[in-house]
C-alpha positions in Angstrom: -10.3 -6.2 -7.9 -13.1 -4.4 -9.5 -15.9 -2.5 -7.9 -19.4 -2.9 -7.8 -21.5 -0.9 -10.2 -22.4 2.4 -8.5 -19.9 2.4 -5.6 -16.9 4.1 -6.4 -13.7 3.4 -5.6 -12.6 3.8 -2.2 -9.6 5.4 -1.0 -6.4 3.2 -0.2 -7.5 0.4 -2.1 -5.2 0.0 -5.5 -6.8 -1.6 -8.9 -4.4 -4.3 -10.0 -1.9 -3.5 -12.5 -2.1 0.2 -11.4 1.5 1.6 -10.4 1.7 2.4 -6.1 3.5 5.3 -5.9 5.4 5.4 -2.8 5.9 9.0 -0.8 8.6 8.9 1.7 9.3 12.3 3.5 12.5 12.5 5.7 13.4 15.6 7.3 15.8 16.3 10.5 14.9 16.5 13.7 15.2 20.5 14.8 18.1 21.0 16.7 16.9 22.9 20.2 19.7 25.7 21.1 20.4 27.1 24.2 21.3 30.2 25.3 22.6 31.1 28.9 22.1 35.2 29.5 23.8 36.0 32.7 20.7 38.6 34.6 22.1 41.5 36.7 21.7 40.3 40.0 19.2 42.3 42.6 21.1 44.4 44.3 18.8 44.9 47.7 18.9 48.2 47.6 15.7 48.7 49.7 16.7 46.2 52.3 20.3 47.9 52.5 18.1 51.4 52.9 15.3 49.7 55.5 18.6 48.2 57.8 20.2 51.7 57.2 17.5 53.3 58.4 15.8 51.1 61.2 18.0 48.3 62.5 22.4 49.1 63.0 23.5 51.9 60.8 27.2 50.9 60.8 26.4 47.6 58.9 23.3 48.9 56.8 25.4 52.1 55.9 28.0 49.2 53.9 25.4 47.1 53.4 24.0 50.3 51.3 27.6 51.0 49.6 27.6 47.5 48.1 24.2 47.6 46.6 25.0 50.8 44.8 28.0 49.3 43.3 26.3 46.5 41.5 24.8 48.6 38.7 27.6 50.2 37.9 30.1 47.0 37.9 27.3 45.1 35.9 27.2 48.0 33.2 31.3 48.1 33.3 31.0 44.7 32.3 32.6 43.3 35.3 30.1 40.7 35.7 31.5 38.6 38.5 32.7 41.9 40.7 28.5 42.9 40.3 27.5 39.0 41.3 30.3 39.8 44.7 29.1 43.2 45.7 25.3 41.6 45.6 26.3 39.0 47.5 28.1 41.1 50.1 25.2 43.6 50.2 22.9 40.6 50.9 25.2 39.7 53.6 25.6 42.9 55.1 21.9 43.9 55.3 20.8 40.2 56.7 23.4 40.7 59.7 22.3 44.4 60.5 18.5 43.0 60.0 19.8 40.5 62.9 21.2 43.0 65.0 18.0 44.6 64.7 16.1 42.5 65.8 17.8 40.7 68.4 17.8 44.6 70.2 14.2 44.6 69.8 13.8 41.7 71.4 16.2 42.6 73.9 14.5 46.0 74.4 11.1 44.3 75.1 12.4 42.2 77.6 14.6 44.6 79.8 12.4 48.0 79.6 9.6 45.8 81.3 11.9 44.6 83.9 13.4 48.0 84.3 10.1 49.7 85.1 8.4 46.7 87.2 11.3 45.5 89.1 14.2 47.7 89.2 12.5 51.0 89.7 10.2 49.9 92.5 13.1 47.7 94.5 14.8 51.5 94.6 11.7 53.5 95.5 11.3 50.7 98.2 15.1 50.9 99.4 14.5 55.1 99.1 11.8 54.8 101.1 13.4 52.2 103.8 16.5 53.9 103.6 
C-alpha cells in the first residue's frame, strides 16, 4: 500500500513487507483478601446507668455490673465472655426499661383514679356516715 504524496502515514495501518510486531500483556487477576476483625462489642453502659437510675434499680444495678465487665473481658482476651456480658447487659437494661415503663403507665392511670374516684366516694361516705 503506499501513501499519497503529502499525507503521512496513518497510525494502524502496516506498509507491506514491514514486520507486525505483536504485544501481548498477561498479568493475574489481583487476589481480593479478607480480613474478619472481631469489634468490642457496646457495652450499654449509659442505658445500664439511665435504668439504674430512673426505671427498677434491682435489674439496672446487674444490668450495670455486666456492662462494666465487657471492657475488661475484651482486653483479657476472652472475646466470647465480653460478646456474653454485652448481651446480658442488653438484656438486663431492656427488661428494667420495661418495668419502667409499664409503672409509669400504671402510675398515670391509678393516681387519676385515686384522686377523682376513690377519694371523693370516702369524703361522700365520711360525710353520709
Amino acid at each position: 500500500m503506499s501513501v499519497a504524496p503529502g499525507y503521512d502515514q496513518q497510525p494502524g495501518m502496516v506498509q507491506p513487507g514491514m514486520p507486525q510486531q505483536q504485544t501481548v500483556v498477561v498479568g493475574a487477576a489481583p487476589q481480593t483478601m479478607i480480613i474478619m476483625q472481631d469489634s468490642k462489642p457496646d457495652p450499654g453502659i449509659c442505658m445500664a446507668v439511665f435504668t439504674c437510675l430512673c426505671c427498677f434499680c434491682p435489674i439496672g444495678l446487674a444490668s450495670l455490673i455486666f456492662a462494666c465487665q465487657v471492657d475488661s473481658k475484651w482486653d483479657a482476651g476472652d472475646r466470647e465472655g465480653a460478646k456474653a456480658a454485652a448481651r446480658t447487659a442488653a438484656t438486663l437494661w431492656k427488661v428494667a426499661l420495661g418495668i419502667g415503663i409499664a409503672g409509669i403507665i400504671i402510675a398515670v392511670i391509678m393516681v387519676p383514679v385515686y384522686l377523682f374516684v376513690i377519694v371523693p366516694a370516702q369524703i361522700v361516705a365520711a360525710i353520709n356516715g
